[in-house]
C-alpha positions in Angstrom: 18.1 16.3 38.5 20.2 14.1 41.1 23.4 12.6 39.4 23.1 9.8 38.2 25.2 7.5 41.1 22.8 9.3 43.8 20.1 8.3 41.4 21.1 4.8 41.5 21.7 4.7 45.6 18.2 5.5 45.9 16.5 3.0 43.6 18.9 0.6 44.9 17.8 1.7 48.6 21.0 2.2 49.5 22.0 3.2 53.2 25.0 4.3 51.7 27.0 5.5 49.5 27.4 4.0 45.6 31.4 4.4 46.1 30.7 2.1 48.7 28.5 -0.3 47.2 30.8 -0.8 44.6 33.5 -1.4 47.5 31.6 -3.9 48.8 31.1 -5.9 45.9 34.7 -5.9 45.0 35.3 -7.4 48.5 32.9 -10.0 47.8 35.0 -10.7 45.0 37.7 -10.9 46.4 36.6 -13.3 48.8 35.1 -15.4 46.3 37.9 -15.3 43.9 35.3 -14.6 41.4 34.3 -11.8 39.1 31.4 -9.7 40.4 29.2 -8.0 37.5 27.2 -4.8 37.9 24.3 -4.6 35.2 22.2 -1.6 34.2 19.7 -2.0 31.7 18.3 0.0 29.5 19.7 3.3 29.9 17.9 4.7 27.4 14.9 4.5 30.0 16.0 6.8 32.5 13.6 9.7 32.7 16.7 12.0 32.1 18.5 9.7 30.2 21.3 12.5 29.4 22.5 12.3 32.9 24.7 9.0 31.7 26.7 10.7 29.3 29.0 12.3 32.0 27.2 9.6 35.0 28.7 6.4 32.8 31.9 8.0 32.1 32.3 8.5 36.2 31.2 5.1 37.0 33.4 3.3 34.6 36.5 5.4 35.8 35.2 3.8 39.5 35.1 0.0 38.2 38.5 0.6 36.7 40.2 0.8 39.6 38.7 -3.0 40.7 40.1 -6.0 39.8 37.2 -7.8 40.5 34.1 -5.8 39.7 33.0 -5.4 36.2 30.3 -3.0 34.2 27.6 -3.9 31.8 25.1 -1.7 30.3 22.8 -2.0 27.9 21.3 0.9 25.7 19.1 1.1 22.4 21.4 2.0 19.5 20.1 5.4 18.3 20.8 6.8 22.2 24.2 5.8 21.6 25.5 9.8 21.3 23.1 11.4 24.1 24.3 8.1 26.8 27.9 7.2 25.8 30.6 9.8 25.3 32.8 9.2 22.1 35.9 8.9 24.3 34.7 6.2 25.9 33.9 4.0 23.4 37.0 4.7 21.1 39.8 5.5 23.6 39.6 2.7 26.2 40.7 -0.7 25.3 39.1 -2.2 28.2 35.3 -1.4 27.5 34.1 -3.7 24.3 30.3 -2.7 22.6 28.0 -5.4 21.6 25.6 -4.9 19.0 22.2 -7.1 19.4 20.9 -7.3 16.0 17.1 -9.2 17.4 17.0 -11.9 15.1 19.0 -10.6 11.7 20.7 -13.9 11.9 18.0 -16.6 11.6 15.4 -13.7 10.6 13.7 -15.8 8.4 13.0 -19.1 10.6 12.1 -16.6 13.3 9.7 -14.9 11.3 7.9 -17.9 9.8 7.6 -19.5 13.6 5.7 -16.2 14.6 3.7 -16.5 11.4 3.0 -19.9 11.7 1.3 -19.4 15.4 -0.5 -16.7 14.6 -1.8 -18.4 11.2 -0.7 -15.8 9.0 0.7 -16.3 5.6 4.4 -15.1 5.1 4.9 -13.5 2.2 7.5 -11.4 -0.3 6.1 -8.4 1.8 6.8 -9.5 5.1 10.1 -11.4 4.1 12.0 -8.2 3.2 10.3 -5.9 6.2 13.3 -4.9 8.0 11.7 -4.6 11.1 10.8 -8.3 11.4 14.5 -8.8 12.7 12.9 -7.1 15.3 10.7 -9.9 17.6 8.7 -6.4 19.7 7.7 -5.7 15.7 6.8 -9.1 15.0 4.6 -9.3 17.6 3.1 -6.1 17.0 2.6 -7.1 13.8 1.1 -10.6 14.1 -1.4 -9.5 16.9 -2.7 -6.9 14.6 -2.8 -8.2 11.4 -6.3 -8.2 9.3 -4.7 -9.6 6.3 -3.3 -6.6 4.3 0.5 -5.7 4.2 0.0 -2.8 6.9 2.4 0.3 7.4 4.2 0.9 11.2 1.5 3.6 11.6 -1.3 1.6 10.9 0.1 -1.0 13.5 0.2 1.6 16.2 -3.6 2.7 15.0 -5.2 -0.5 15.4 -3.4 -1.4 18.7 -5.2 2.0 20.1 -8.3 1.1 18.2 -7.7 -2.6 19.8 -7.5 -1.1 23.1 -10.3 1.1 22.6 -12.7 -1.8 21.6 -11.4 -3.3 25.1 -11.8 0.0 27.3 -15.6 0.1 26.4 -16.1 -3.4 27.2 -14.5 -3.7 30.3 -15.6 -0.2 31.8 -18.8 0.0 29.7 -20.8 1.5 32.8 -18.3 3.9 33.8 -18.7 5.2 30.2 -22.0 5.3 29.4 -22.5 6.9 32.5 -20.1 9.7 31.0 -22.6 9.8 28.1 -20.3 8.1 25.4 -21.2 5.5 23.0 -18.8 2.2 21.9 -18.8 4.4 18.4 -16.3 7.4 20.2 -12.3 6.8 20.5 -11.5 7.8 24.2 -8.3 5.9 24.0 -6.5 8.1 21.8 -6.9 11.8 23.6 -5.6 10.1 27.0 -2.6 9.2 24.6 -2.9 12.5 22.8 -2.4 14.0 26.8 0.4 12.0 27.7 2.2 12.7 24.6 1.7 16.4 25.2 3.4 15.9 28.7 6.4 14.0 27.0 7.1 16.8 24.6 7.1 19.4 27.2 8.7 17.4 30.1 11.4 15.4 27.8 10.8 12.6 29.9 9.0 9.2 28.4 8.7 7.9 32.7 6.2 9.3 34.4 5.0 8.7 38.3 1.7 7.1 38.1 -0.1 9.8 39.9 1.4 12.7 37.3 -0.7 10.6 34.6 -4.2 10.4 37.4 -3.5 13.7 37.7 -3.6 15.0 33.7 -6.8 17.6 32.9 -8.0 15.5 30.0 -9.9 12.8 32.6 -11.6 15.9 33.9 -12.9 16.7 30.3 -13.5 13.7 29.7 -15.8 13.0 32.7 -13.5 9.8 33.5 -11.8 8.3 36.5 -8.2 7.7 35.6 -7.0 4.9 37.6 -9.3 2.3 36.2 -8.8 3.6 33.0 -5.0 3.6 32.8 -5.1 -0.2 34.6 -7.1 -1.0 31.2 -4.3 0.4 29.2 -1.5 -1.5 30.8 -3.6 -4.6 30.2 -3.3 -3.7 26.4 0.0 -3.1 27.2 -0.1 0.1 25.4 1.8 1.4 28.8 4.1 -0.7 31.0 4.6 0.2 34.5 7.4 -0.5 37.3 7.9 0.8 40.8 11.2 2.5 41.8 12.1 4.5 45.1 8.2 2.8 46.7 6.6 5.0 43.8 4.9 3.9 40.9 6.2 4.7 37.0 4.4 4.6 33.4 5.6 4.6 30.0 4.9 3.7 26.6 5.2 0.0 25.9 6.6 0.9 22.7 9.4 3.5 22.5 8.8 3.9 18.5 4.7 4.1 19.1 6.0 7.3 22.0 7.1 9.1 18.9 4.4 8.0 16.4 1.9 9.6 18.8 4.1 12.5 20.1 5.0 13.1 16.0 1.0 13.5 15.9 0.9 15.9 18.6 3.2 18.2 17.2 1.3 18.4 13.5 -2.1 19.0 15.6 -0.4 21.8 18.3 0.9 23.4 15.5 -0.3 24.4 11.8 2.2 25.9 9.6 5.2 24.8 8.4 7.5 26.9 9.7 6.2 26.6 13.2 7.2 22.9 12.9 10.5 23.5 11.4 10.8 25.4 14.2 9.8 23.6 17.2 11.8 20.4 15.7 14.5 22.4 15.3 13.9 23.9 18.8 13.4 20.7 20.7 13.2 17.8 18.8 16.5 17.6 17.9 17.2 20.5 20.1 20.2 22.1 17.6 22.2 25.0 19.0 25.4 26.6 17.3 24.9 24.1 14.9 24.9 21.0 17.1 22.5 18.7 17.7 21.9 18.1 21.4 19.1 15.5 21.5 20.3 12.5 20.1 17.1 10.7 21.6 15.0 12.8 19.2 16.0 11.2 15.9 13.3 8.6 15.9 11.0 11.1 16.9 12.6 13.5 13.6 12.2 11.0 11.4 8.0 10.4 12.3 7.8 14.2 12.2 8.8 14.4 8.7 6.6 11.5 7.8 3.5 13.0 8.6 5.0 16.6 7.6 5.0 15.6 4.3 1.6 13.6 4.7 0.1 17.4 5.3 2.0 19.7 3.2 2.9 17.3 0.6 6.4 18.0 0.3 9.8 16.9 2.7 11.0 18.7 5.5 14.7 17.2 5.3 16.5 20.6 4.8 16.0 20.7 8.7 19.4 19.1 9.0 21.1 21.6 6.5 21.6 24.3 9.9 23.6 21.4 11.4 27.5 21.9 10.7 29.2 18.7 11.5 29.0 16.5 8.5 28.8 13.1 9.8 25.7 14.0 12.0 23.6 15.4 9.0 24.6 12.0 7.5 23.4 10.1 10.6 20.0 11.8 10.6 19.3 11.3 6.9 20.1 7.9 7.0 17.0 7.4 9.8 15.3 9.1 7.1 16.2 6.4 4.5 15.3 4.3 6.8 11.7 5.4 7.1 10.5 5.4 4.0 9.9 1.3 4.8 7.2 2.1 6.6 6.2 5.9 5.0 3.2 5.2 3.0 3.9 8.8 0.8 7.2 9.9 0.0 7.0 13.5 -1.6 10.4 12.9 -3.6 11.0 11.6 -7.0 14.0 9.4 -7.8 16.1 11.7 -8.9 15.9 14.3 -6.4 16.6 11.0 -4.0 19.9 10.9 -5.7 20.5 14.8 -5.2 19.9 14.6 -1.3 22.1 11.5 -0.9 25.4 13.1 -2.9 24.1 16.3 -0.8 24.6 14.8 2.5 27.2 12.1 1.1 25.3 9.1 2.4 27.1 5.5 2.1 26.1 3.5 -0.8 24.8 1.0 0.9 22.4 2.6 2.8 20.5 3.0 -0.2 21.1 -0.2 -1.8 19.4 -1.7 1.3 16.8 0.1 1.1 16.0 -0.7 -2.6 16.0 -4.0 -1.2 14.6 -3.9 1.6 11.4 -2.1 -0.8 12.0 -4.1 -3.6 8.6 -5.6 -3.9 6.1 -2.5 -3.3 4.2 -1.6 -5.7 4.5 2.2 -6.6 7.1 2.6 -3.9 9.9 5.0 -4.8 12.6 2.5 -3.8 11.3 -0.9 -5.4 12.5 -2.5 -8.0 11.4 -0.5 -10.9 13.0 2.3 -10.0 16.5 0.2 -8.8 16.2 -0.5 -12.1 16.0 3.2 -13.8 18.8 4.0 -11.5 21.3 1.1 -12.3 20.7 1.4 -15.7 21.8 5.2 -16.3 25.4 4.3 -14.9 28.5 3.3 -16.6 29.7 -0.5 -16.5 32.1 0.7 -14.4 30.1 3.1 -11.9 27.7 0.7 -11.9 30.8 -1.6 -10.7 31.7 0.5 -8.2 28.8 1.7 -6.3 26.8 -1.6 -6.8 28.4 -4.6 -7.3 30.5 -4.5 -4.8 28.0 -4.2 -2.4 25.9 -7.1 -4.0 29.2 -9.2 -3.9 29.1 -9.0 -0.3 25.8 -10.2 -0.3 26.7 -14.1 0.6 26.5 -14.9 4.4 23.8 -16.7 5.9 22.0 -13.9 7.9 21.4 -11.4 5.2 18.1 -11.5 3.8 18.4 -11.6 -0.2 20.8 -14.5 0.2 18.4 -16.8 2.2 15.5 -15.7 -0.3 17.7 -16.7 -3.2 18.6 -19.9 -1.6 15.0 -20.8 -1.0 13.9 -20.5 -4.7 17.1 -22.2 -5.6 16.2 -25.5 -3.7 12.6 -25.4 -5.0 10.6 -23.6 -2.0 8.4 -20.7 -2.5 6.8 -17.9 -0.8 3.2 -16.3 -1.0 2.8 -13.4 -3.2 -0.1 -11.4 -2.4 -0.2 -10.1 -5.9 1.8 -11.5 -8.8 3.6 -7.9 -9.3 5.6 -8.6 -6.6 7.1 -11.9 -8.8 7.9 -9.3 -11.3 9.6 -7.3 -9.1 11.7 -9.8 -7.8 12.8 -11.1 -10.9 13.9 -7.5 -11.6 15.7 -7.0 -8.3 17.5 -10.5 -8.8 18.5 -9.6 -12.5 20.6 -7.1 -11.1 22.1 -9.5 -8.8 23.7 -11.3 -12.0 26.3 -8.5 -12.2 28.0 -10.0 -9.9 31.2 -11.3 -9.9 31.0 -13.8 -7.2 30.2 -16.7 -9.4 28.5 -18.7 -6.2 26.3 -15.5 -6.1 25.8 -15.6 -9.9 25.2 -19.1 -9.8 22.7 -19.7 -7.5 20.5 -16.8 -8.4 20.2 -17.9 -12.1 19.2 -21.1 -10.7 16.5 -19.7 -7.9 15.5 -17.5 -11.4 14.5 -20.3 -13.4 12.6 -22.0 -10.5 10.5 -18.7 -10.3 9.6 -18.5 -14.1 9.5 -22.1 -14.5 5.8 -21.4 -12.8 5.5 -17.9 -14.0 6.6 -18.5 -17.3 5.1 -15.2 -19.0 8.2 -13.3 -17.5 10.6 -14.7 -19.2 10.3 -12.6 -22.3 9.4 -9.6 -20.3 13.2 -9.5 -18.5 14.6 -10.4 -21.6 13.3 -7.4 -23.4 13.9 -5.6 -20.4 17.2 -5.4 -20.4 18.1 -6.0 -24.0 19.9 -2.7 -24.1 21.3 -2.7 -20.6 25.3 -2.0 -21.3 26.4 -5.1 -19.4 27.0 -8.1 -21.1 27.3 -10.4 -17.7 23.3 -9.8 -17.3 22.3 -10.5 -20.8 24.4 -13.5 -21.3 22.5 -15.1 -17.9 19.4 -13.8 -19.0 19.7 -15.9 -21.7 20.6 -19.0 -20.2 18.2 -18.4 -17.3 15.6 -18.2 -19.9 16.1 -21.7 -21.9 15.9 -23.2 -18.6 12.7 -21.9 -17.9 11.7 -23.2 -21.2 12.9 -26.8 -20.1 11.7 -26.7 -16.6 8.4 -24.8 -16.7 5.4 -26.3 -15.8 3.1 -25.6 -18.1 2.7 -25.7 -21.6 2.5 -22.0 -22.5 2.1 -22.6 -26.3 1.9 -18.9 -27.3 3.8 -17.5 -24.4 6.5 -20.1 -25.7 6.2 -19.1 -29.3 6.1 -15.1 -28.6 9.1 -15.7 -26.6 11.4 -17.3 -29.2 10.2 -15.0 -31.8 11.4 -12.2 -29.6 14.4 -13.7 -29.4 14.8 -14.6 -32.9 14.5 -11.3 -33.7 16.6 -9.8 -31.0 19.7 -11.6 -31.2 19.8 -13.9 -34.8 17.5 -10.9 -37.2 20.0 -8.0 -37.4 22.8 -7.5 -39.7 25.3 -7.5 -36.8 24.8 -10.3 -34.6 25.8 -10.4 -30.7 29.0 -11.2 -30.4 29.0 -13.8 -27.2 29.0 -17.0 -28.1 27.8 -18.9 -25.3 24.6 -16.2 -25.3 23.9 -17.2 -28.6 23.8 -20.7 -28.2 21.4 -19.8 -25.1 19.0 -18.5 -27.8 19.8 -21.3 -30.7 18.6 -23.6 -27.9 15.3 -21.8 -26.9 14.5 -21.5 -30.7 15.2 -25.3 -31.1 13.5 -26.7 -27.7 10.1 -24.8 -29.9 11.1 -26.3 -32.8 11.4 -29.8 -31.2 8.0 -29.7 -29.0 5.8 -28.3 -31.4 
């Protein structure tokens, strides 16, 4: 491969050198008394995208010496190691990093405006989906949506199976002719091919004519070019011409290593061969280093559908790599997945092993509770937040989790926004009322906090849930009777008599099953609780019965 400055000269079509292209646009600055800026996007998309680790160093040492030329690149943030070298970003004070975060900030308004178009309700589900920060997900999402709460591999399914359905329309007579029927997916071995040639290349750009010229259109009796104009259509593949030639890539770089993930599990069939090869070239890890930063998304899908066929994890992959904070990088994208994994071969505890194993940050984790906090039978929902914040110490628990849900207060994080919508009366859809219950749990735990606005308005977005899903009330209160924290009981309490004042329906015996409950739980025992302002919670839920009925 061509450095990377030669590389630029040519798709610049250049009749010189890039020295002196950068020359000439610090004289044009300097005749303008302006700044001039050079900008490179997405270097992540280079079909050797390794070239820029040593390539971006070189050219920024170049625009240093201008006084009027300036450098801006852009990059997606898990190519950050295999593009940028570390010296780079933490030695030299005049290069400053930008984080794009899509739309964490107003996630929620952006969300609901895509929703909104596309007619689609927005629910619990959707709300605490990561990915909808991201708008290429929310689209993606949105355009295939059939009304269930679908997985990131689903999506990428029914966009081939969309494109499919299109394919046979528009080139029906092409394919009959091949002797196929609408019934037969010829969509997903062209994809299957070029995922192949990915894997084997390390490139995601291909020329145009590499793709015409793949063997699976000879087996499949088809003529490429009108086929792959049909999938840039569907915008399954993108295209762009550089150098008076003709490129092709995936439109999605995450639905790249979906299919290329597939691949892998149907080239090879046992498990050690896939340990293997990911060790091998995925992550391509040699003395102990991984090489291949731009394989960690690709890792992550491999041990998705890994455990989908063996039924057990693959993590222990990362155990050959020696430098700490890399192991940690790659389990975190591992986390990370399991918001879109549909089977997670772990239970909770041996969660907790891996994470003191490869000494993951607290609030990776935490996040992704959250962030799964509503699933049912998901081994990060609330439930099982629950089991694990339970077991700990007042203290611990301190420590590794209120802390973290003290922070918890700024306008573009996600469980603040959902807490200030219940608090000023709005709601959100629920698919199924479990996911009510588990929200209720996941806010309980929020009352450990010692932020008293936190504390605050949580109790008060609690009571506007169960004042219309009053049958809860008991159910938390029972819940975490013999939780060791007094902060949570004590606002359990008080949350709970103002459900009883504000709920909206008359509940008799939901009503009267609660305040014997708490009759017996707080007033019916030789040694009474000894908080005060708890047990004039429950004097008051026993009297508001007493006075309505």
């Amino acid at each position: 491969d061509l450095p990377i400055l030669d590389q630029l000269s040519q798709d610049c079509e250049l009749k010189y050198s890039f020295d002196e292209f950068i020359s000439i646009l610090e004289m044009i600055g300097v005749e303008h008394h302006t700044c001039v800026l050079l900008c490179i996007d997405a270097l992540n998309e280079t079909a050797n995208y390794r070239l820029w680790k040593t390539g971006l160093l070189s050219l920024s040492q170049k625009i240093k010496k201008c006084t009027h030329v300036k450098l801006a690149v852009t990059y997606r943030m898990e190519y950050e190691k295999s593009v940028v070298q570390d010296a780079l970003l933490s030695e030299d004070e005049d290069v400053y990093r930008i984080v794009h975060t899509g739309f964490a900030s107003n996630g929620l308004k952006a969300s609901k405006q895509f929703f909104d178009y596309y007619r689609i309700p927005f629910t619990l589900y959707e709300y605490f989906e990561s990915e909808m920060e991201n708008p290429l997900f929310l689209t993606l999402y949105c355009k295939t949506y059939q009304g269930d709460e679908a997985e990131l591999p689903v999506l990428y399914e029914r966009i081939l199976k969309n494109a499919n359905n299109k394919v046979h329309m528009n080139l029906k007579k092409a394919i009959e002719s091949a002797g196929y029927d609408e019934t037969e997916n010829l969509v997903f071995p062209v994809i299957e091919a070029i995922s192949k040639m990915t894997l084997s290349s390390g490139r995601r750009h291909f020329e145009k004519s590499e793709i015409e010229s793949l063997e699976i259109w000879t087996t499949l009796g088809l003529a490429p070019r009108s086929f792959i104009t049909q999938l840039l259509r569907e915008n399954i593949l993108h295209d762009y011409e550089s150098g008076g030639k003709t490129y092709v890539y995936f439109s999605f770089d995450q639905m790249n290593d979906y299919f290329s993930a597939k691949t892998i599990l149907s080239m090879l069939q046992t498990e050690e061969e896939i340990k293997k090869y990911v060790h091998e070239h995925v992550l391509d890890i040699a003395n102990g280093e991984v090489r291949n930063w731009g394989g960690k998304d690709l890792f992550v899908h491999v041990c998705a559908l890994y455990a989908t066929k063996f039924r057990k994890e693959c993590i222990d992959i990362i155990d050959v790599i020696d430098d700490e904070s890399d192991r940690m990088d790659l389990f975190r994208a591992y986390i990370e997945s399991f918001e879109w994994r549909s089977e997670i071969y772990l239970n909770i505890s041996e969660l907790l092993e891996l994470c003191n194993r490869y000494f993951i940050e607290p609030a990776v984790l935490w996040n992704s509770f959250i962030n799964n906090s509503v699933k049912q039978n998901h081994l990060l929902n609330a439930d099982n937040l629950y089991k694990v914040l339970k077991q700990y110490s007042v203290s611990k628990r301190d420590y590794l989790w209120t802390i973290f849900i003290n922070g918890k207060t700024t306008d573009d994080d996600r469980i603040a926004q959902l807490i200030e919508i219940y608090n000023k009366g709005e709601v959100l859809e629920v698919s199924d009322k479990e996911q009510i219950r588990l929200l209720l749990i996941l806010f309980s735990w929020v009352l450990t906090s010692s932020n008293r606005w936190l504390r605050d308005t949580t109790s008060k977005a609690m009571i506007e849930i169960l004042k219309n899903h009053f049958e809860y009330t008991e159910y938390l209160l029972n819940l975490f009777s013999d939780v060791n924290d007094p902060y949570i009981i004590q606002r359990l309490y008080g949350i709970a008599f103002g459900a009883c004042v504000k709920r909206n329906s008359e509940n008799k015996e939901i009503f009267k099953s609660l305040v014997e409950f708490v009759f017996k739980d707080i007033f019916d025992k030789d040694m009474v609780y000894p908080d005060i302002l708890l047990r004039d919670y429950a004097r008051l839920i026993i009297e508001r019965y007493l006075i309505e009925y």
